[in-house]
C-alpha positions as CSV (number, residue, x, y, z in Angstrom):
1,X,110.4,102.9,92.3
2,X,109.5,99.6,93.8
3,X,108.5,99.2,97.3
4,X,109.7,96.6,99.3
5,X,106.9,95.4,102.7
6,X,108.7,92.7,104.3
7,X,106.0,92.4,106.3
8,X,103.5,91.1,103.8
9,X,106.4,89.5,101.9
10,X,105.4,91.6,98.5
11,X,106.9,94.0,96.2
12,X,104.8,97.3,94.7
13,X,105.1,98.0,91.1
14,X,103.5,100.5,89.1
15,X,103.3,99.9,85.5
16,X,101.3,103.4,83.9
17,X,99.6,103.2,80.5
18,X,100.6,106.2,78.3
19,X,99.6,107.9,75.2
20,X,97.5,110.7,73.3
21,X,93.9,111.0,74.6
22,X,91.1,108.3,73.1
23,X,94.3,106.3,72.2
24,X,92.5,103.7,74.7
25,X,94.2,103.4,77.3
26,X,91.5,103.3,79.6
27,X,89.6,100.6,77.4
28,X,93.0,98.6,78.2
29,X,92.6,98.7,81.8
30,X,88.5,98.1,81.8
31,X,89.3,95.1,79.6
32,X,92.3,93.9,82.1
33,X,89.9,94.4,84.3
34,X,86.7,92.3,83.9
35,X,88.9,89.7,81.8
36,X,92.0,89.1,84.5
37,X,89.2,89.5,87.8
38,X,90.6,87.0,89.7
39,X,93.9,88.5,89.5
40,X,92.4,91.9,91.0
41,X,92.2,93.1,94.3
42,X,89.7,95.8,95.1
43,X,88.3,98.2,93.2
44,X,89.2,99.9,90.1
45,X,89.7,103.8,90.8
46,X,88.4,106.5,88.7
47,X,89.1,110.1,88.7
48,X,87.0,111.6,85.8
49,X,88.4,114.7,84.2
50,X,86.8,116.5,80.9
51,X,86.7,114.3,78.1
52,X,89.0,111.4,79.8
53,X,90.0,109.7,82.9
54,X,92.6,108.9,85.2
55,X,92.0,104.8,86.2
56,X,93.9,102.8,88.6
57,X,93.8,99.2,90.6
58,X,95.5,96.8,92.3
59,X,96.8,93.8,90.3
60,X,98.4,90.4,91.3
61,X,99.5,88.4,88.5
62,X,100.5,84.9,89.2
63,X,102.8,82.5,87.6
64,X,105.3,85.2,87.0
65,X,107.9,84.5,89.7
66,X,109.0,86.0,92.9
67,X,111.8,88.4,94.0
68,X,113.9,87.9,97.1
69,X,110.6,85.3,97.9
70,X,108.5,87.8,97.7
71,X,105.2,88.0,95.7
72,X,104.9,91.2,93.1
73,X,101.5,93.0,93.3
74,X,101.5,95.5,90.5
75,X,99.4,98.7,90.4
76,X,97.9,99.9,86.6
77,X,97.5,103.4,86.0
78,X,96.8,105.3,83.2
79,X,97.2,108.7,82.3
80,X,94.7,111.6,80.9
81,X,96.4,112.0,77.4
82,X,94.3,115.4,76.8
83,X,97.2,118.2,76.4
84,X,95.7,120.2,79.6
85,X,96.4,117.4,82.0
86,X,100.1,117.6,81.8
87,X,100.6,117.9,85.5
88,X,98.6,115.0,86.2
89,X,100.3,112.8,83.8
90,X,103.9,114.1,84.8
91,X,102.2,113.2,88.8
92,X,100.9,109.3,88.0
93,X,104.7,109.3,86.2
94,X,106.4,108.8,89.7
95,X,108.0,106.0,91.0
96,X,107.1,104.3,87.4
97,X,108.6,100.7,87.2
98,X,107.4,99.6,83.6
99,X,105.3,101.7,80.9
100,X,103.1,100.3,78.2
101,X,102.9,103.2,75.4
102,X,99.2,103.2,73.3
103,X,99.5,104.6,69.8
104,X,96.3,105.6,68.4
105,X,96.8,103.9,64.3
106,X,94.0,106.3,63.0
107,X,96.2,108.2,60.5
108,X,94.8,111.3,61.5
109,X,96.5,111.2,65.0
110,X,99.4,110.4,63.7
111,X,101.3,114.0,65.2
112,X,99.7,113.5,68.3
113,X,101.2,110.1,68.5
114,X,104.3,111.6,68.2
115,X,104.1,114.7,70.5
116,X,102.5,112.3,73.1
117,X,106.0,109.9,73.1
118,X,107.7,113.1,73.7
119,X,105.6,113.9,76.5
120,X,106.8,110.9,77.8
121,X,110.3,111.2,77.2
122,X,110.2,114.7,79.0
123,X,108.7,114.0,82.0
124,X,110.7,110.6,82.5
125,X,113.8,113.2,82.1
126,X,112.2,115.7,84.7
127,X,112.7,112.3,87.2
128,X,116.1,111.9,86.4
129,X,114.7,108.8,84.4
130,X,115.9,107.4,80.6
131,X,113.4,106.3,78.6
132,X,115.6,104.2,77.1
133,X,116.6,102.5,80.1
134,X,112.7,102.1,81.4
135,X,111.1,98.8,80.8
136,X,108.7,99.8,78.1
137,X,106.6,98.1,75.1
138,X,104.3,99.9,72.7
139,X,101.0,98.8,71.8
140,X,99.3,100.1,68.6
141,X,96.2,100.1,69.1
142,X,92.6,100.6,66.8
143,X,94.0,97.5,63.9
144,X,90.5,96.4,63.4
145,X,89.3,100.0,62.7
146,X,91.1,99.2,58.8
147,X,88.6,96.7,58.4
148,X,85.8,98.6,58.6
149,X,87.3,101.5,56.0
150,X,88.4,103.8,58.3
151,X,92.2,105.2,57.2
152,X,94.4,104.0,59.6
153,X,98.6,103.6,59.2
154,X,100.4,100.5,58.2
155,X,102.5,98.8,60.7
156,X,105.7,100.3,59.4
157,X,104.6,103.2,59.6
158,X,104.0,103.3,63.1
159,X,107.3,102.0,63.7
160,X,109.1,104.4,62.4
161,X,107.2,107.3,63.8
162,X,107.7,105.8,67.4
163,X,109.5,102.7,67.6
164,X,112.7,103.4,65.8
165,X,115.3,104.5,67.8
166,X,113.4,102.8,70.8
167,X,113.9,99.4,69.6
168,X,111.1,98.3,71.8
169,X,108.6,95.4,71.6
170,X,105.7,96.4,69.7
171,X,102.1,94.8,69.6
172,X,98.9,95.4,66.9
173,X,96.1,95.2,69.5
174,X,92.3,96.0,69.5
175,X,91.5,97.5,73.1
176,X,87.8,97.5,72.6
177,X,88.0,93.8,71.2
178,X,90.2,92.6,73.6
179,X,92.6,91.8,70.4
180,X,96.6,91.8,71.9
181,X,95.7,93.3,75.5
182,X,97.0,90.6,77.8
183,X,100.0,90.1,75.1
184,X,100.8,93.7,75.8
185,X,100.7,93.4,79.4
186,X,102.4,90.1,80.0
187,X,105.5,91.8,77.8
188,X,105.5,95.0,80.5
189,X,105.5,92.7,83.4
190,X,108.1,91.0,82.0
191,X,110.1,93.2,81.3
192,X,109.6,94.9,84.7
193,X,110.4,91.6,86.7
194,X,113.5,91.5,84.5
195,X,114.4,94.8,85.7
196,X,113.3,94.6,89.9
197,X,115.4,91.6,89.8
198,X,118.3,93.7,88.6
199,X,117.6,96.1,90.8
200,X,117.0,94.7,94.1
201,X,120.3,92.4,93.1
202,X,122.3,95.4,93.2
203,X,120.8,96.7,96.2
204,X,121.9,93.8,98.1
């Protein structure tokens, strides 16, 4: 849930990448990172676990419109995707405003695709929160993996695996490349304005 500092004149998001372990979310972030610097403030966060991290920083995107007159600073998580961390994903989950889900397209994480979105959907519920009703855009990452002969899933495919009764916006991206990273991104805030304007309407 957004916060609200009238003092400062800002609103707190938190948008969280999600997904299966070495989907790349973390390469998202990194390359948000070093490629939007002058939109950062501070430093970016890790907290390494076994085989995959838990990343996090401050981010002030401009150009995108204020609420109430108030500036939106947005914080980027992302999640350990490794099945043992469940707690910690189900902890970075709270107070969620906007999610951007990373699909792995190697056809041989195709199942862990899947049991990761249910993940999602699970511990959304355990909040009292809809996934259908959370601002949300999938990114399918690893496209220019194909190129180089390595067996990934068409397009379709991934759609209808995890995009089908969703109906969400989805994006062909190359985290390591930078290929659709910012597109990603500027759809989640987006779509996350869209929805604090909503909300702090109604709160009025």
């Amino acid at each position: 849930m957004a916060i609200l500092d009238l003092k400062k004149r800002e609103i707190e998001c938190k948008i969280v990448y999600y997904g299966p372990g070495r989907s790349g979310k973390t390469t998202n972030l990194e390359h948000i990172y070093k490629a939007f610097q002058k939109h950062v403030q501070g430093e970016m966060v890790s907290i390494d676990t076994e085989g995959d991290r838990t990343l996090f920083f401050d981010f002030l995107p401009f150009g995108i419109g204020k609420i109430k007159g108030c500036d939106v600073r947005v914080q980027l998580y992302t999640v350990p995707g490794q099945v043992q961390y469940s707690s910690t994903r189900k902890l970075v989950l709270r107070g969620v405003d906007g999610l951007v889900f990373v699909a792995d397209s190697l056809e041989v994480r195709r199942q862990k695709n899947m049991v990761s979105l249910r993940d999602l959907q699970q511990n959304l519920k355990e909040y009292g929160m809809n996934i259908f009703r959370v601002p949300l855009v999938v990114q399918f990452n690893k496209r220019d993996l194909g190129d180089q002969g390595i067996p990934i899933m068409s397009m379709e495919t991934l759609e209808t695996d995890l995009n089908k009764q969703l109906k969400v916006p989805t994006f062909p991206a190359s985290a390591l490349k930078g290929d659709g990273v910012g597109t990603t991104l500027n759809e989640c805030l987006k779509l996350t304005l869209q929805s604090l304007q909503r909300q702090f309407k109604w709160a009025e």
